[in-house]
C-alpha positions, 0 to 999 in steps of 0.5 A: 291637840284638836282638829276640826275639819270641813268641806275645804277647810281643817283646823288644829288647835294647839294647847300649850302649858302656861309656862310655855312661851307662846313665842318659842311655842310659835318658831316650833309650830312653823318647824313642823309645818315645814318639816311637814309640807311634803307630806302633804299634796302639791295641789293645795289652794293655800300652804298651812299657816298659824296664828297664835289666838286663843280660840276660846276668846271671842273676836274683840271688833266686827266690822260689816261691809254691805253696798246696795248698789255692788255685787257681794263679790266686789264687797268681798275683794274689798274686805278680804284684800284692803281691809282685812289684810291691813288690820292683820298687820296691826300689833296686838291683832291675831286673825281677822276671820271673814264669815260670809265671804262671796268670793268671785268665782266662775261655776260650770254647770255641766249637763250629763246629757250633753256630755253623754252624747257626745262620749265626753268626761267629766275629767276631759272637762276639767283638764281643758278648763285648767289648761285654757286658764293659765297664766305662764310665761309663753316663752322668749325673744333673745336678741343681741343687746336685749332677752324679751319674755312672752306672755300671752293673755290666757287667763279668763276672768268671767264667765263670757270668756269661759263659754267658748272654750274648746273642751275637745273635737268631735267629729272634725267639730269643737266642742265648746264648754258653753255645749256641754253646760252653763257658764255663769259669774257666782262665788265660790261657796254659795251656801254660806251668808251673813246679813247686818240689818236685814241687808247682806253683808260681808263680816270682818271679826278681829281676834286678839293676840293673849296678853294684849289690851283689847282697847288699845288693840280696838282704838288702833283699828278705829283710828284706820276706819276713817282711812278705810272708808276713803279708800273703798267705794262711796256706795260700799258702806262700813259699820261697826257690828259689835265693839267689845271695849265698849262693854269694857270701858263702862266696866271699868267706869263703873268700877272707878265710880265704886271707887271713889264712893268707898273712898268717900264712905271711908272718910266719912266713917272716918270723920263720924269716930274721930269726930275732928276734921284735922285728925280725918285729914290725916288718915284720908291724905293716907289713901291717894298716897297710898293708891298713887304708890301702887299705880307706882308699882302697876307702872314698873310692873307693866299691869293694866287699869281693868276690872280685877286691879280696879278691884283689888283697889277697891278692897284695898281702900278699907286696909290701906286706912288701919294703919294711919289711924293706929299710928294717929290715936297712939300719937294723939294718946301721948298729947293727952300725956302732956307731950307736944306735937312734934315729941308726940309725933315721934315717941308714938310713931317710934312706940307704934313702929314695930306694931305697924310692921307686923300688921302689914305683913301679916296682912300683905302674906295672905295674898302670898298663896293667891300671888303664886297659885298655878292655873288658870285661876293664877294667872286671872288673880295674879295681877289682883294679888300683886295690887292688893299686896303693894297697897297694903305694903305701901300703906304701911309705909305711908304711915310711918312716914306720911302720917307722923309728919302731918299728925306734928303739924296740923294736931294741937293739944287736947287742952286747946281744942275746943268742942261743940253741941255735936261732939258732946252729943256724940260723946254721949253715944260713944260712952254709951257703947264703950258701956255696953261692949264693957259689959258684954266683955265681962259677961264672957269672960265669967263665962270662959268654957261657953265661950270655948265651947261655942268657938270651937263649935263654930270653927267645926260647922264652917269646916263642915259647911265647907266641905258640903257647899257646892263648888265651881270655878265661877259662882252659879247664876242665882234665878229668881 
């Protein structure tokens, strides 16, 4: 629990445990403010209220509200009454903060002279303004068919109608509160502002409720600001200050545009070593079957499209492709046995099955420990390890099911496909390689104790480089 207090104004924020939910957690905060409210003074401006927010994260939506031709106080009862009050009902919509509020209010500007002349005291002041300025029922009428309440108009409003008032007598003579100081029309706190192009404005900053989405929250009030406008004078002027989804949107759009060029750099590798365009079209189909899987699961799951999920796509894009390419070359290895494509399809996929699921699961269990991380850390990578996860099991699906059938229908035997200048060349390459890696495999293994030697080397300095490597929880800005 933390407090934060000003002139008026005390704040308590409350930090609950992650697991605790935020709703339970609300219905007891409330208890206790209504076991609390006796305890409190009977003369409060406002009873205490709660809003669940996070209150390290920052408003998603300002809105400015500003007119050159209105006071500030006629600016603020629209903002603070129609617009703010509206948005706060929105779904998704935590508080609606008011910075540069310029409520209308009456200042009394007494003169400790005048008052001292005339033996009267600051307290006298206060009680004849609180009792001149009431709003209360005067009394009733009770007549045979019919009960008629009274009420008489004492409320003032302006400053005109504060000056006359009677503060005490003196002398046989009234003394009236436009004698003994200045009434004017100001706000209640004059030493706060805000401004929005050099023009003084009332701000509006929309918070969030944790686990909501900031765009479908700020598409809700965009949809209202038309609304707004039409409703609010034509000289009052409303302007979007700051709109946190923008930055959003073209964070996301950037991470779908690095999406598609992996998935384009994919097939091409692809393509450069199978070198045959029906055998690159069957592992390719691989990744939108895959990808389509796991938007699947996100759906049931009820996860959102953003930076992480785009992310672990991403990173997925380069797994989701081992497994149709191990199933491929095994089924392509048995055509070169004189099988056909279909006996092929099923002896190699049948062979390669068990392979195929070990590698999956192996490689879906190292997210396992990332999936149940506590923390706050677990719960940013919680959506990126579920995503990740399920591409790779529903890659692994895809292979076994997906891949066999096209490998059955589009691969022809070895002996009938023909080749160009281009694969030869390619050949050439590839057999050159295959040269080279033969060499080095046999240079290392007439070498076996250096070999051991040097990995056990490696595998202690990165257990030293660990430990002696800086660590955080967000990688450190690198300036040039």
């Amino acid at each position: 629990m933390t407090s934060t207090s000003s002139l008026g104004n005390s704040q308590v924020t409350l930090q609950f445990n992650l697991s605790r939910n935020i709703d339970a957690a609300a219905q007891d905060v409330q208890a206790a403010i209504s076991r609390a409210l006796h305890q409190l003074p009977p003369d409060l401006p406002s009873p205490p209220s709660y809003q669940k927010v996070n209150p390290a994260d920052q408003p998603i939506l300002y809105l400015s509200l500003s007119s050159p031709t209105l006071p500030l106080s006629a600016v603020d009862e629209y903002a603070e009454t129609l617009i703010a009050q509206r948005i706060s009902m929105l779904s998704g919509v935590a508080q609606v903060q008011v910075f540069g509020s310029q409520k209308y209010a009456v200042r009394i500007q007494l003169d400790p002279k005048a008052l001292a002349t005339r033996s009267i005291g600051i307290d006298e002041v206060a009680n004849a303004v609180r009792q001149g300025n009431v709003n209360l029922p005067s009394g009733s009428l009770q007549g045979r068919y019919k009960a008629y309440t009274l009420q008489a108009g004492g409320q003032l409003e302006d400053a005109p109608a504060y000056r006359p008032l009677i503060v005490t007598y003196r002398n046989g003579s009234p003394v009236r509160l436009q004698d003994v100081g200045t009434v004017i029309d100001s706000v209640e706190n004059d030493k706060i502002a805000s401004w929005y192009n050099n023009t003084r404005a009332i701000v509006l900053a929309i918070q969030r409720q944790p686990g909501t989405n900031t765009v479908e929250v700020v598409d809700s009030i965009r949809t209202l600001l038309p609304q707004f406008r039409s409703l609010v004078p034509a000289s009052v002027n409303l302007d979007i200050l700051y709109d946190r989804s923008v930055s959003i949107r073209d964070s996301v759009n950037d991470v779908k545009i690095t999406l598609f060029i992996a998935l384009c750099l994919v097939v091409l590798v692809i393509f450069l070593f199978l070198r045959s365009l029906s055998a690159t079209l069957i592992p390719s189909l691989a990744l939108p079957m895959s990808l389509i899987g796991t938007f699947t699961v996100m759906y049931l799951l009820n996860f959102t499209v953003d930076n992480l999920s785009l992310m672990a796509l991403t990173l997925s894009v380069g797994f989701v492709v081992d497994d149709a390419i191990v199933v491929l070359e095994n089924i392509v290895r048995h055509m070169e046995m004189g099988e056909g494509p279909l006996a092929a399809a099923l002896s190699g996929s049948r062979e390669i099955g068990f392979t195929i699921l070990s590698m999956t699961l192996s490689l879906a269990a190292v997210f396992i420990p990332v999936l149940f991380m506590p923390g706050i850390i677990g719960r940013l990578l919680h959506e990126f390890a579920v995503t990740i996860g399920s591409a790779i099991l529903v890659s692994g699906f895809v292979s076994l099911t997906l891949t066999p059938m096209l490998c059955s229908r589009f691969l022809r035997p070895p002996g009938e496909v023909r080749h160009g200048r281009l694969y030869a060349a390619s050949e050439r390459f590839f057999a050159f390689l295959i040269h080279a890696y033969d060499r080095s495999l046999r240079t290392v293994l007439r070498h076996r104790l250096t070999t051991v030697v040097v990995s056990v080397a490696l595998f202690l300095a990165t257990g030293y480089l660990f430990t002696v490597m800086s660590k955080g929880f967000l990688p450190a800005r690198i300036q040039a």
